[in-house]
C-alpha positions in Angstrom: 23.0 8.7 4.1 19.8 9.9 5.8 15.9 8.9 5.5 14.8 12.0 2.6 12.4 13.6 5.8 10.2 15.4 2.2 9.7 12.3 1.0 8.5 10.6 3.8 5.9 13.1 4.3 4.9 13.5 1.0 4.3 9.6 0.9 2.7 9.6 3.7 0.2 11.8 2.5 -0.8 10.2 -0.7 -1.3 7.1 1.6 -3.3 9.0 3.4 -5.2 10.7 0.7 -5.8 7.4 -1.0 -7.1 6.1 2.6 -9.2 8.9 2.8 -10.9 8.2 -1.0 -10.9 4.6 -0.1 -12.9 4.6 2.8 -16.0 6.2 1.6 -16.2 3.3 -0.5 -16.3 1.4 2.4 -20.4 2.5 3.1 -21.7 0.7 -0.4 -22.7 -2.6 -0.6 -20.3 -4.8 -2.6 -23.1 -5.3 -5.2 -23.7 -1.2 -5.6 -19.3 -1.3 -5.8 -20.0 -4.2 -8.7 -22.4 -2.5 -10.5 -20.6 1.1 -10.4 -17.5 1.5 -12.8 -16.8 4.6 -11.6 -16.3 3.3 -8.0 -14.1 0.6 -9.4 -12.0 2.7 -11.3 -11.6 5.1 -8.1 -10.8 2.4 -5.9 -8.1 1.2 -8.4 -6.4 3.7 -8.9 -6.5 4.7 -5.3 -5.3 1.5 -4.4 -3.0 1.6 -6.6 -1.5 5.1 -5.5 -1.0 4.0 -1.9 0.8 0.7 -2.7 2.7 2.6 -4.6 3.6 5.3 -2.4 4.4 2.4 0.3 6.5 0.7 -2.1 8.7 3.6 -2.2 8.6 4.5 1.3 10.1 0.9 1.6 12.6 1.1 -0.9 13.6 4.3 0.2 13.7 3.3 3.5 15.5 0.1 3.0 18.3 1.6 0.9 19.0 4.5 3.4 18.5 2.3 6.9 19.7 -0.5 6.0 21.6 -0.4 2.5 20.0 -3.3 1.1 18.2 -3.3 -2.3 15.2 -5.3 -2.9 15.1 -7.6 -5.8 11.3 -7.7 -5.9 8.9 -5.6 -5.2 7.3 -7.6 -1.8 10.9 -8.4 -0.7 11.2 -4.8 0.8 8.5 -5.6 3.7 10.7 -8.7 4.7 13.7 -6.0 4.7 11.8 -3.6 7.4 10.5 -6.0 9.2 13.7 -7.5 9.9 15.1 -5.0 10.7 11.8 -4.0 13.2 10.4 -0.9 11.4 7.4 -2.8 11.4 5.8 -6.3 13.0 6.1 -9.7 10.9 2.6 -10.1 10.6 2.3 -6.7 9.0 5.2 -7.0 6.5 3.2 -10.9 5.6 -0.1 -8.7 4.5 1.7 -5.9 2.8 3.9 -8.4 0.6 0.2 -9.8 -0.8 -0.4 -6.3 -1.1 2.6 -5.6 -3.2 2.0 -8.9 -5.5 -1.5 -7.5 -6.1 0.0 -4.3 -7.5 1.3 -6.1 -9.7 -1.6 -7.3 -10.5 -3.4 -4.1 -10.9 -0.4 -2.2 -13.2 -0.2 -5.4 -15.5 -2.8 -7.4 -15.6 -6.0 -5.0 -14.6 -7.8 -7.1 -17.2 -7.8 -10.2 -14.9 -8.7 -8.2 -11.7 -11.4 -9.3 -9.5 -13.6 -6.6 -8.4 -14.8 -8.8 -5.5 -10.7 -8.7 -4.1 -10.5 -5.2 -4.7 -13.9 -4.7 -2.8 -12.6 -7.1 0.3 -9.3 -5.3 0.1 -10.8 -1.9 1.0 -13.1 -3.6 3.6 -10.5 -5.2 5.3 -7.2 -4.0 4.7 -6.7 -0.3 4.4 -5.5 -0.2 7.9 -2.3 -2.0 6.9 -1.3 0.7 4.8 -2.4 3.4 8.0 -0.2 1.1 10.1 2.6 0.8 7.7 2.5 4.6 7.3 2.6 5.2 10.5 5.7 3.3 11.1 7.6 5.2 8.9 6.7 8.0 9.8 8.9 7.3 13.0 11.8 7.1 11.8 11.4 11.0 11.2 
């Protein structure tokens, strides 16, 4: 079966587009992002949109590259980066990625702002890199 090329780009773009949202939270202060629900729920959500959309690139990718199906959600990194679509080191970051998803979908009650905050200071680019990986395979 072959990599669904629409789907990868479409993916792509709400990772992307998310990115995009994301960083302009990047220029406030973490106490101005504290104090500003409306910058919290953005950031969620956003967050939220482009795990998801890598999540599915992953799956998507694993099932038609490699045929394997991932029991959990982080276990599909480990599956690309085995197979070298994309470094070790990136798949490690992506997996804590995916567990805080999880977070965010089931438990947003328990969510610390403050992780959310560091994630978007010093993580986005994993989900740039991871993108770009995939985009690849195309």
């Amino acid at each position: 079966m072959k990599i669904n090329r629409e789907l990868i780009q479409t993916r792509c773009q709400e990772i992307a587009d998310s990115l995009e949202r994301l960083e302009k939270i990047k220029s406030v202060t973490k106490d101005e992002f504290l104090k500003d629900r409306d910058l919290q729920d953005i950031a969620s959500y956003r967050l939220l949109v482009a795990i998801e959309a890598a999540l599915n690139l992953c799956y998507h990718v694993s099932a038609k590259k490699f045929k394997k199906v991932p029991q959990e959600y982080a276990e599909c990194f480990s599956i690309l980066a085995e197979g070298g679509i994309i470094p070790k080191n990136l798949s490690v970051r992506l997996k804590k990625m995916a567990r805080f998803r999880n977070m965010l979908v089931h438990m947003y009650w328990k969510i610390d702002l403050e992780i959310i905050f560091d994630i978007i200071k010093d993580n986005l680019a994993d989900l740039q890199l991871f993108s770009k990986a995939i985009i690849t395979l195309l």
